[in-house]
Structures are given as structure tokens and as C-alpha cells.
FITIFI-304164 format. One record per residue (C-alpha): residue number from 1; residue in three letters; chain; x, y, z. Coordinates in steps of 0.05 Angstrom, whole numbers. Layout:
# residues N
NUM, ALA, A, X, Y, Z
...
***
This chain:
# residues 457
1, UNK, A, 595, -186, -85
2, UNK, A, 622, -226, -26
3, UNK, A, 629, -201, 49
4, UNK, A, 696, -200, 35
5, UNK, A, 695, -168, -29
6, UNK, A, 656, -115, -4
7, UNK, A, 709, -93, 52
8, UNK, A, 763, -96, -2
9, UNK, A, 730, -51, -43
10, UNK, A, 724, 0, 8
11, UNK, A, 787, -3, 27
12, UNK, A, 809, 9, -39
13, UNK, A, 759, 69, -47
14, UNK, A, 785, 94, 16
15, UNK, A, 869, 91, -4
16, UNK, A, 854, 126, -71
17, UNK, A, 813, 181, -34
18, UNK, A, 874, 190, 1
19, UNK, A, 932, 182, -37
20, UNK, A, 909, 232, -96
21, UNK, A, 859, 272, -38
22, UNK, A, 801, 253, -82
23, UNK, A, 729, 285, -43
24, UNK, A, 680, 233, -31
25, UNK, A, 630, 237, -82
26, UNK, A, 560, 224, -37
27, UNK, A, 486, 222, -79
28, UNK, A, 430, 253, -43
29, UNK, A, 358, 248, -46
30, UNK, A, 342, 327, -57
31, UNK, A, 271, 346, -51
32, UNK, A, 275, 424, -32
33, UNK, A, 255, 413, 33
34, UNK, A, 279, 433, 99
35, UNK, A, 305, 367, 113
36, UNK, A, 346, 362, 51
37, UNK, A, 371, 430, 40
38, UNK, A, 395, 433, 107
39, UNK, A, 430, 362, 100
40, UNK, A, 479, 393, 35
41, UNK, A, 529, 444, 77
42, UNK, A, 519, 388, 137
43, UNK, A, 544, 338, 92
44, UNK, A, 602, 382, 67
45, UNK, A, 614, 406, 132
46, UNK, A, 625, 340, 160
47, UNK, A, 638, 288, 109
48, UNK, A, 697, 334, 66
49, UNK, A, 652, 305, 6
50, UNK, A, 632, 328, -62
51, UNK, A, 547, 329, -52
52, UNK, A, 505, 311, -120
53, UNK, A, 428, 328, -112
54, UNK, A, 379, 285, -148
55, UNK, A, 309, 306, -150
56, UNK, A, 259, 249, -171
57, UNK, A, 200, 269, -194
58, UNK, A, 146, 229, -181
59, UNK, A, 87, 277, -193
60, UNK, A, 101, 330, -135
61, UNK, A, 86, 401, -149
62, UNK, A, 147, 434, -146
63, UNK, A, 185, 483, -192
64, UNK, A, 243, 446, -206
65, UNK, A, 286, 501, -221
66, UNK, A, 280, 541, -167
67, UNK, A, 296, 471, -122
68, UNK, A, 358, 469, -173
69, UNK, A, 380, 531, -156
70, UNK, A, 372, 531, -79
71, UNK, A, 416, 466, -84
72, UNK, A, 467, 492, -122
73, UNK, A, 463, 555, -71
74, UNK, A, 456, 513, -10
75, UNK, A, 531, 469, -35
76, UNK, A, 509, 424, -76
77, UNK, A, 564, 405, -144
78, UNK, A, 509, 390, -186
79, UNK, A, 430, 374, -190
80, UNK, A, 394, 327, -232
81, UNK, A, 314, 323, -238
82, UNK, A, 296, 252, -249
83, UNK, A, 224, 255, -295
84, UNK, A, 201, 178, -272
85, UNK, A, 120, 194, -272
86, UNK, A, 106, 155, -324
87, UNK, A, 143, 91, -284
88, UNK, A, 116, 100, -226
89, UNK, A, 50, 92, -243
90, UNK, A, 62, 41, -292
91, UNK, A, 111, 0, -245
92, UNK, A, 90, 19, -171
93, UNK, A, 18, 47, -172
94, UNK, A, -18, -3, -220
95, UNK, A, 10, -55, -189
96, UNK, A, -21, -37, -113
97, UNK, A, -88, -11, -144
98, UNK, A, -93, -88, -179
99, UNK, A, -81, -121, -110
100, UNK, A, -127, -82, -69
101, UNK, A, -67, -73, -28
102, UNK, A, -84, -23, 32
103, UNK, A, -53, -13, 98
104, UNK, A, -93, -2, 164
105, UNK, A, -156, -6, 124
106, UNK, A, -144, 77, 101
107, UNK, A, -64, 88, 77
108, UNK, A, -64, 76, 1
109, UNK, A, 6, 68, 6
110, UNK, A, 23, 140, -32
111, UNK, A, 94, 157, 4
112, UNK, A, 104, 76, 3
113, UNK, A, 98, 66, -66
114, UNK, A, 148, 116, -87
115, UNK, A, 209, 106, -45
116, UNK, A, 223, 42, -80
117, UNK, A, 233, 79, -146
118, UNK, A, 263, 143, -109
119, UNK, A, 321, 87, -79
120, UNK, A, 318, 56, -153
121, UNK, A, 334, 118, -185
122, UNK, A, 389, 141, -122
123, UNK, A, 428, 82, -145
124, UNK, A, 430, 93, -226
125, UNK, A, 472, 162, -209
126, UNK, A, 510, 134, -152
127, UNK, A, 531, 81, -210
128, UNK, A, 533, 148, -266
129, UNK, A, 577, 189, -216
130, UNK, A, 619, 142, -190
131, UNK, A, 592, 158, -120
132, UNK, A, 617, 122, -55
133, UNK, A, 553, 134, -14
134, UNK, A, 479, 153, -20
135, UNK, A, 444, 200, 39
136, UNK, A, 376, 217, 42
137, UNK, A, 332, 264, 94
138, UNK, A, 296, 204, 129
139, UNK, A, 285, 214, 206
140, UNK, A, 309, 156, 249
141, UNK, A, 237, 159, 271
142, UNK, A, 203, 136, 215
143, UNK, A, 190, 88, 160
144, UNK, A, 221, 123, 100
145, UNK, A, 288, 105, 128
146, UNK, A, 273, 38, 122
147, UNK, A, 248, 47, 50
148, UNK, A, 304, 82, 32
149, UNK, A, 353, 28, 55
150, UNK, A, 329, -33, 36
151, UNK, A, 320, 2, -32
152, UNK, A, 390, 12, -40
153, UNK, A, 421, -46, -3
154, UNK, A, 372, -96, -51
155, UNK, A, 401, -60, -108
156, UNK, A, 479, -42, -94
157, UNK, A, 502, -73, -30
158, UNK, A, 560, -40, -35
159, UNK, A, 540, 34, -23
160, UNK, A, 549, 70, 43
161, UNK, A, 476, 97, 71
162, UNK, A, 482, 160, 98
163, UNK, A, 414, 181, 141
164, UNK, A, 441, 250, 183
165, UNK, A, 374, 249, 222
166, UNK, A, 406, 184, 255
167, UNK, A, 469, 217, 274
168, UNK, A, 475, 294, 272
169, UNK, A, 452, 335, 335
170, UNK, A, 398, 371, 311
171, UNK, A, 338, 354, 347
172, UNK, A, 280, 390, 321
173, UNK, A, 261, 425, 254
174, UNK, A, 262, 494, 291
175, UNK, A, 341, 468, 299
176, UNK, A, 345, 460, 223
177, UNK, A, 320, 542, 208
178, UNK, A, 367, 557, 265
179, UNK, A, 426, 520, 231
180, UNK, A, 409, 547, 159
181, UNK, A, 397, 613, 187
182, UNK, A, 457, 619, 218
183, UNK, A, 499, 611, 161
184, UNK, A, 457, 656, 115
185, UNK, A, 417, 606, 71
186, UNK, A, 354, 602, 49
187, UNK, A, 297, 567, 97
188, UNK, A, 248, 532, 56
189, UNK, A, 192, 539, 113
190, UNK, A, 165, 586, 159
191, UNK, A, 143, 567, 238
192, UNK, A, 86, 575, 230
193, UNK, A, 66, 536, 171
194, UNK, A, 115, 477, 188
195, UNK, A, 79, 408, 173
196, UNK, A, 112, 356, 145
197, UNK, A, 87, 341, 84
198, UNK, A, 99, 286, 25
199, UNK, A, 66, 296, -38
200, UNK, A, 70, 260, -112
201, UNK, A, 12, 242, -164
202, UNK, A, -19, 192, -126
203, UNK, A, -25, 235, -54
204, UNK, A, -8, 283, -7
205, UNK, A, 8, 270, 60
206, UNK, A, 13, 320, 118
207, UNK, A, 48, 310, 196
208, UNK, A, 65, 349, 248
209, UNK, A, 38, 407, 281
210, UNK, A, -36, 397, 314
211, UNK, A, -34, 328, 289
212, UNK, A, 12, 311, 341
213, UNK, A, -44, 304, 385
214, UNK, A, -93, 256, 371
215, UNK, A, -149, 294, 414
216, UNK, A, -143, 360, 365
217, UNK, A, -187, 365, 300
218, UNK, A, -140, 373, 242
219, UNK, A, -145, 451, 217
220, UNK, A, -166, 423, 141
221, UNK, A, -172, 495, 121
222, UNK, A, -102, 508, 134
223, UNK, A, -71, 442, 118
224, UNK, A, -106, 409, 54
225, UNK, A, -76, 418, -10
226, UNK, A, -121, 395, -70
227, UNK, A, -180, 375, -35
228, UNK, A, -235, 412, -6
229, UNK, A, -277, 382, 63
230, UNK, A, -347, 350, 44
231, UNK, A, -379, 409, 69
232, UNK, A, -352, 455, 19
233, UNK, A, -368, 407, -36
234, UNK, A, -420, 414, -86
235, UNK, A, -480, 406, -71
236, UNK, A, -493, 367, -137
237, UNK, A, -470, 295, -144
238, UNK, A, -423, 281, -201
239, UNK, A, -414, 218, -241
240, UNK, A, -349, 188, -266
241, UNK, A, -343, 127, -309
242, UNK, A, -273, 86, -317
243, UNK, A, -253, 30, -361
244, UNK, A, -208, -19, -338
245, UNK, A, -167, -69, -373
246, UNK, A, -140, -127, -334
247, UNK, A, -140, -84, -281
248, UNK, A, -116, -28, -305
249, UNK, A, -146, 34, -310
250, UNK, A, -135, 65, -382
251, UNK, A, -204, 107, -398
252, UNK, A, -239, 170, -367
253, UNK, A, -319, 187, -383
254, UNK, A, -305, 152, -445
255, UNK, A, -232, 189, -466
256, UNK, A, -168, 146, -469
257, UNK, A, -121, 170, -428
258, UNK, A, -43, 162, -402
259, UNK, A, -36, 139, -331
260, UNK, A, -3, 194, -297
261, UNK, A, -57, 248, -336
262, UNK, A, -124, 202, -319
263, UNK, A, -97, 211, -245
264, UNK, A, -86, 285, -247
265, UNK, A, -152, 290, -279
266, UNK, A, -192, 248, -227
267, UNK, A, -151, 286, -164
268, UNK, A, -186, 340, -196
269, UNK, A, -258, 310, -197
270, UNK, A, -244, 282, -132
271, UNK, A, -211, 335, -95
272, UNK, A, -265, 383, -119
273, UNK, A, -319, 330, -80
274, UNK, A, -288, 323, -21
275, UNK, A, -258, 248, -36
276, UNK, A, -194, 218, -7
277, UNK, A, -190, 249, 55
278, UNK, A, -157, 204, 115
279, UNK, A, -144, 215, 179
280, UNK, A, -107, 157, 213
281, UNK, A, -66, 131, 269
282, UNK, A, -18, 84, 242
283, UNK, A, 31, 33, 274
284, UNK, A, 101, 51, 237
285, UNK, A, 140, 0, 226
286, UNK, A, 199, 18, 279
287, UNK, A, 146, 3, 333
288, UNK, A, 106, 74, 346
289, UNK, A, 50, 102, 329
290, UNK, A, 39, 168, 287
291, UNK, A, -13, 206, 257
292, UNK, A, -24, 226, 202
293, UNK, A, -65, 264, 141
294, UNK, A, -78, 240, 74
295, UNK, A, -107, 267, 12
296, UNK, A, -117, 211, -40
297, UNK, A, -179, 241, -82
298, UNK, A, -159, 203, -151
299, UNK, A, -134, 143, -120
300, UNK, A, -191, 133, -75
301, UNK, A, -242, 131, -133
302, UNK, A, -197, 85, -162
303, UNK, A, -189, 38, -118
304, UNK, A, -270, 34, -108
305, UNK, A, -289, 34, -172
306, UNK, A, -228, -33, -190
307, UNK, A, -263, -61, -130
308, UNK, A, -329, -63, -155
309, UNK, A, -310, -94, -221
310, UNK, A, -274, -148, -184
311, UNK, A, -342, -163, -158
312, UNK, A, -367, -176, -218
313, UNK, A, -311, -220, -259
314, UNK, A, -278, -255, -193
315, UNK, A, -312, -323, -166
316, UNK, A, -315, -333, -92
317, UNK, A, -253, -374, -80
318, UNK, A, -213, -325, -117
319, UNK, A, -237, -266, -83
320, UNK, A, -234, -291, -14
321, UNK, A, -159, -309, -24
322, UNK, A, -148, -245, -58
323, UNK, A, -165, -206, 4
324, UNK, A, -107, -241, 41
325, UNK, A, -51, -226, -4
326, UNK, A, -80, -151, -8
327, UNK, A, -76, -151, 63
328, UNK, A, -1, -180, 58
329, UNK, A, 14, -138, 6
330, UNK, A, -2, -77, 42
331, UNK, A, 45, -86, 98
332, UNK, A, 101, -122, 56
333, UNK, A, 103, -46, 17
334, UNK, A, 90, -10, 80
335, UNK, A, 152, -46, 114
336, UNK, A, 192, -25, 46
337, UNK, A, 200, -89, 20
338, UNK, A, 183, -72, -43
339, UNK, A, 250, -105, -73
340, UNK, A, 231, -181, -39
341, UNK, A, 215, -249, -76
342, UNK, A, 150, -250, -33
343, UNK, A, 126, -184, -63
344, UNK, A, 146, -201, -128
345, UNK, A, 107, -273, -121
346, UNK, A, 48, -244, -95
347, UNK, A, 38, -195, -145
348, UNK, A, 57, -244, -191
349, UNK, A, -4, -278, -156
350, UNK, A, -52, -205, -165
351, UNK, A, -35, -206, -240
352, UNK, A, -64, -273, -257
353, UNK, A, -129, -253, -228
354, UNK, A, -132, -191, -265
355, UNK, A, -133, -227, -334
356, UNK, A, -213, -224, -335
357, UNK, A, -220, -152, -295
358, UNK, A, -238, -114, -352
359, UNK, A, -299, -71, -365
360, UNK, A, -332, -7, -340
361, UNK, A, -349, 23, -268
362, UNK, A, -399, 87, -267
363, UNK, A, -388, 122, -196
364, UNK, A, -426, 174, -161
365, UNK, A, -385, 227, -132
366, UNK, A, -430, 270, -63
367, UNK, A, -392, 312, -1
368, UNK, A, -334, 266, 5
369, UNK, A, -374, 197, -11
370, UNK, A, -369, 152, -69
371, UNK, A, -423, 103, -87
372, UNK, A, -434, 51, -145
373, UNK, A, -477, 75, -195
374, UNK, A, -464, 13, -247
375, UNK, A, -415, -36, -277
376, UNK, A, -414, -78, -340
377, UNK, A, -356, -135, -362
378, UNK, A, -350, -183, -414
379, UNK, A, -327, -221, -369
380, UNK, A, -364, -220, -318
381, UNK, A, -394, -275, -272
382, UNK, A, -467, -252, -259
383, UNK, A, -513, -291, -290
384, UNK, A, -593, -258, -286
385, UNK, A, -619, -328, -298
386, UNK, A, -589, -358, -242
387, UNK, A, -589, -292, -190
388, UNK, A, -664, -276, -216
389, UNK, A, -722, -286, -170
390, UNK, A, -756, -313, -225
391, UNK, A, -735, -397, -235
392, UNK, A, -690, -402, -293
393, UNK, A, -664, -462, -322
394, UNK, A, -596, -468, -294
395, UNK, A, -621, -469, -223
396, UNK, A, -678, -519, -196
397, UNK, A, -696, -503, -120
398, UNK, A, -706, -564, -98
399, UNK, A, -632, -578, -110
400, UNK, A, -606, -528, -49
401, UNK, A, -640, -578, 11
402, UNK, A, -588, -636, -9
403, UNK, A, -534, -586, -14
404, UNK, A, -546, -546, 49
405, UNK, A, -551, -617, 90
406, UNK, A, -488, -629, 56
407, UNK, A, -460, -559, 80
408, UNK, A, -485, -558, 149
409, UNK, A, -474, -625, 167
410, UNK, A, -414, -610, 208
411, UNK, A, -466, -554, 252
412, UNK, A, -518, -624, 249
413, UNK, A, -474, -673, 284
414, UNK, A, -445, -614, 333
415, UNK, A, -514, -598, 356
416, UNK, A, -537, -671, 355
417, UNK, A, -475, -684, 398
418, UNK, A, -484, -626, 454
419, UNK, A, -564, -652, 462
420, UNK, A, -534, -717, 474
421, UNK, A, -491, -701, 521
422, UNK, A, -537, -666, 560
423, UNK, A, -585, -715, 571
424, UNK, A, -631, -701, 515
425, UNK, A, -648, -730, 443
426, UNK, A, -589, -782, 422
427, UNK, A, -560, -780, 352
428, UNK, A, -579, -830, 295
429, UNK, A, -509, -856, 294
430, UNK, A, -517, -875, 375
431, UNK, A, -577, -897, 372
432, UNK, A, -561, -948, 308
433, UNK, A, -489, -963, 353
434, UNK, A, -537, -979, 412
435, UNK, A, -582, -1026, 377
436, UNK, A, -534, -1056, 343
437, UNK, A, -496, -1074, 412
438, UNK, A, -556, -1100, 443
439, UNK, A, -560, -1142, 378
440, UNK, A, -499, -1167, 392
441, UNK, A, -495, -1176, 459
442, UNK, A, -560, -1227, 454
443, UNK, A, -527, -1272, 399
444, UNK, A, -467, -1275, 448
445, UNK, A, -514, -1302, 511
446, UNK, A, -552, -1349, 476
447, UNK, A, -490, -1385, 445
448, UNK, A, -460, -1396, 510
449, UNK, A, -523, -1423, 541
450, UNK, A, -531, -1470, 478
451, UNK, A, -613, -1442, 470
452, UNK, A, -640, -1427, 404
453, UNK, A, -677, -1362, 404
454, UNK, A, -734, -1357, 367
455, UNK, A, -786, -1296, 349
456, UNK, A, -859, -1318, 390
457, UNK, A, -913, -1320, 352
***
């Protein structure tokens, strides 16, 4: 759809609306939460708009009829829960756990895996109900906002965005009880218990509060969800083995297993050990920095246990280059630019290196720490005769002296260059230059004097 095609269809839109005083139909993002139940009689109130809910459900624990209802009390026309577990893993998840992808070297990109398919899914019932616009509860703060639109404007161009953090006059989420409260609806939080939290099968993430201050300890005993602090861990290390294939994870201690349930099942393991918990300072992509909480129990063991497999079937080269489009990767999902030809080439990229991942990681699980505890691939690259201390015959010593002269000569003819030019020991090559000049210069005398030189004996 053109610029101009675009304008004329909103035009259009907007005559009809108001020729047979048809309500704006506007799609929300519903999640229960104080944000969102407080943005359906805002909406109404200021928008004279029919408000659809859609609940995605992406893993969160929630009772999904009791959100129904609240948004059906709160002004909502209707409410749809969206079951998309089984995609998101399958289409979001895998595909960051294959590229390593990580952002700040702690976030394993929970929230930022999900709002691509939350935007995804916004659209199909914009398209189903006819809707004009699409709103969410993103603050004009921070980066979900920027998820949520480039979601929807890489996948219908032609929908309004409607963010009411970015324009209503409500400051503070003590303003949002206060607005709910006053016209008699139900508040979904209490004061005192009023972080800001994100959760869905791959993590939980928690904001606000003490955590607002970077000096304060976070109050773990108040604030974590489905993992307990290494202290409170067993005191009895636990194994867990996982079998990958192409770098996917599809086995658990030996048992075949769905996606979405082998997660479930290690964020218990995990969270029962104390694994996945992050503290970090992040740079947001609107320029600040925030803090923030993360449980990632499941995803944490995950991500070591794919990484030491890699080190077994990935050569060098591979590997090393790897590590940069992780790195890329990362921040391209981060920044919400999940819907992007470079994403989609670089994991393009990830999935040709994960042909030959395959095989099985054994992990030990102790007080929030995970350590190898063994690996085996059929395809993997470590050979005993050739990493053995004992000589085997597909490595002869002798060979590595030509190849690390060969490797190092660029250090050689450095260091032979800085003695030179300080006076001391000249380089083979100057010294062959030299004698070869003095050579030359002696031919060149004795021709113009007409003298034949000749060696004494």
C-alpha cells in the first residue's frame, strides 16, 4: 500500500464512521494488568470506540477467565485468549537459543522474544474484526513500545498505533488505582506489592519498586516467582542431561519431550537450584538506563548446556564468527527488529551452523551454578588422537616449528624492526639489502675508473 493509498483509506474509514456513526473498532493488547485494564474505559472514554481485548498467551501464569471477565467488566466488547505457546517456542525461542543470542552479556531476551508474536497475533484480529487501530499498555519509557510498533507497522502499515502511556495524563501507577478507583473498578494490584512484572514460559521479569535504585539489594524473598536464591537451594547437586538436534533441544534425562513442556519442566529443576537469576543494568533502547530482575532458570540451563555442544561439533572459524552475529542478534531483537531482512539473514546464517549440533550435554545443577559434567556428538570435532598427550598418527611434533614461524612471522619482523631502529641487532633482510649495495656500489667505481678488480691471493 502506497503513501497515498494509505491516507485514502483513512479517509474513507473515517467518512463511513461518520455518515452511518459507526464506533471505531480499536484491538488491544489485554494482559490483566494495571496498565491494560486501566487503558479499556480510557480508551472508551476518549476515543468513542468499540475496545476488543486479546490476551496472547505465551506461557504466563494467569487464569484466563478471570482476566476475561475483568475485561468484559472493565468495558471491553469482547475478549479473545490467543493459545500461541507452542509458536513461540518453536518460532521465537529456538531460534535465539541456536544463535547464542544474549544482550548485555545476562538478558536472554524473555520479554523480547515475545512481543514480535504478541504484535503478530494483534494484527490477525485487527484483520478478523475489521479494526481501525491497535493500542497496547507500553510506557513511552521503554522498549516494548518500540516492539510493539515495529511489529505492527512491518506487518499492516495501515493500522493506527495507539500507546495511551505516550499521551494520557496519568503519570504514575499510583494515578492508574486512583483513576480505576474512582470509577468503581477493579485494581489488579495493591501499593504495596506494585512491581512491574513480565512473565511467559521462557522468564519472568520484575521492575520497579527498590530496584529503582541501583545501591538497594533486591528483596528476592518478596519479589522472585519460581526461583529460590542459591542459599535456599539444596544442598545436593543435581544432574540434568539434554539432547539436542540441530540445535534444538527435544529430550529431557532421556524422555522426549514437546518444547513448551521440556521448558516448564527444567524452570522447575532450575528454579528449585537457584539458576537464572539476573540482576542487570541495561541501556534501553530509547537512550536510558533501567534495572532490572530476571528469572530465567530453564532457559539458562539451556543456553549452557547448547553452548557446550557447540564446542564440541563447531571448528574455530565457525565459532569465532558465530559469536559476532550472536552479539548482533541480541541487540537486533532487543531493538524489536525482529520483523527485519538482517534478522532474518542472520538467523538464516545460525541455522546452517546448527546442521551438525546434535548430541547430548550432562549438566550439574549446585546453589545457583551450572557446570559441565559431559557431552557426546556424532558429530563432533574432538579427535583423542590428535588432542592426546600421547603422539598419535595424525599429528607429528616436529611439524608445529614451521608452522608457528609461519604464524608469528608478522611479531618476527615487528620485533626485528623496533631493535633496528633502536640501534641494536639489524634484520636479515637489511643486512642482505646492505651487502648487496656495497656490492653494487664497487662494480659501479671500478667501471668508471676502467680497473679490473681482482680477489688477492
Amino acid at each position: 500500500m502506497s503513501i497515498t493509498d494509505f491516507a485514502r483509506f483513512n479517509y474513507t474509514n473515517s467518512i463511513l464512521r461518520s455518515v452511518y456513526k459507526m464506533k471505531k473498532k480499536i484491538v488491544l493488547a489485554y494482559s490483566g494488568g494495571l496498565d491494560t485494564t486501566v487503558i479499556i474505559p480510557w480508551l472508551k472514554d476518549n476515543q468513542d470506540c468499540e475496545v476488543i481485548a486479546v490476551c496472547v498467551d505465551v506461557g504466563q501464569a494467569a487464569d484466563w477467565k478471570a482476566i476475561q471477565k475483568r475485561a468484559m467488566a472493565t468495558g471491553a466488547s469482547a475478549c479473545y485468549v490467543a493459545d500461541v505457546k507452542k509458536e513461540y517456542v518453536e518460532q521465537y525461542v529456538w531460534p535465539a537459543l541456536k544463535a547464542g543470542a544474549v544482550y548485555e552479556d545476562k538478558y536472554l531476551l524473555g520479554t523480547s522474544t515475545a512481543r514480535p508474536l504478541i504484535a503478530k497475533v494483534l494484527v490477525e484480529y485487527a484483520r478478523k474484526e475489521k479494526a481501525a487501530a491497535v493500542a497496547h499498555g507500553a510506557t513511552g519509557k521503554g522498549n516494548d513500545q518500540i516492539r510493539f510498533d515495529l511489529g505492527i507497522m512491518a506487518l499492516a502499515p495501515d493500522l493506527e498505533i495507539i500507546a495511551p502511556w505516550r499521551i494520557w495524563k496519568l503519570k504514575s501507577r499510583e494515578d492508574e488505582m486512583r483513576y480505576l478507583a474512582r470509577r468503581k473498578l477493579p485494581v489488579p494490584v495493591t501499593k504495596k506489592n506494585s512491581y512491574s512484572m513480565d512473565d511467559n514460559l521462557w522468564h519472568i521479569s520484575h521492575e520497579g519498586l527498590e530496584l529503582e535504585d541501583p545501591s538497594n539489594e533486591p528483596q528476592y524473598k518478596k519479589m522472585l516467582s519460581i526461583t529460590v536464591t542459591p542459599e535456599k537451594a539444596p544442598n545436593k547437586a543435581e544432574y540434568v542431561e539434554i539432547e539436542f538436534e540441530k540445535g534444538i533441544p527435544v529430550a529431557l534425562n532421556g524422555k522426549k519431550m514437546e518444547g513448551a513442556a521440556l521448558i516448564n519442566q527444567l524452570n522447575k529443576i532450575g528454579g528449585a537450584n537457584g539458576i537464572g537469576i539476573a540482576d542487570i543494568v541495561e541501556n534501553r533502547v530509547v537512550g536510558m538506563k533501567s534495572r532490572g530482575v530476571y528469572e530465567t532458570p530453564g532457559g539458562s540451563i539451556l543456553y549452557y548446556a547448547h553452548q557446550e555442544l557447540e564446542h564440541l561439533c563447531l571448528d574455530r572459524q565457525t565459532y569465532s564468527f558465530k559469536q559476532q552475529v550472536s552479539l548482533k542478534l541480541g541487540e537486533l531483537i532487543y531493538g524489536g527488529l525482529w520483523f527485519t531482512p538482517l534478522r532474518e539473514a542472520l538467523s538464516a546464517f545460525v541455522d546452517s551452523t546448527q546442521e551438525t549440533v546434535s548430541g547430548k550435554v550432562r549438566v550439574k545443577l549446585y546453589k545457583g551454578s551450572i557446570s559441565a559434567a559431559g557431552a557426546t556428538s556424532p558429530n563432533s570435532l574432538y579427535n583423542s588422537s590428535l588432542a592426546s598427550f600421547t603422539t598419535g598418527e595424525l599429528f607429528n611434533h616436529a611439524d608445529a616449528k614451521g608452522f608457528i614461524k609461519l604464524y608469528g612471522l608478522p611479531v618476527l619482523v615487528r620485533s626485528l624492526m623496533e631493535q633496528e631502529r633502536k640501534g641494536g641487532v639489524k634484520t636479515p633482510a637489511s643486512s642482505s639489502a646492505s651487502g648487496k649495495t656495497r656490492a653494487s656500489s664497487g662494480k659501479t667505481k671500478a667501471a668508471s675508473t676502467g680497473k679490473r678488480t681482482t680477489k688477492k691471493k
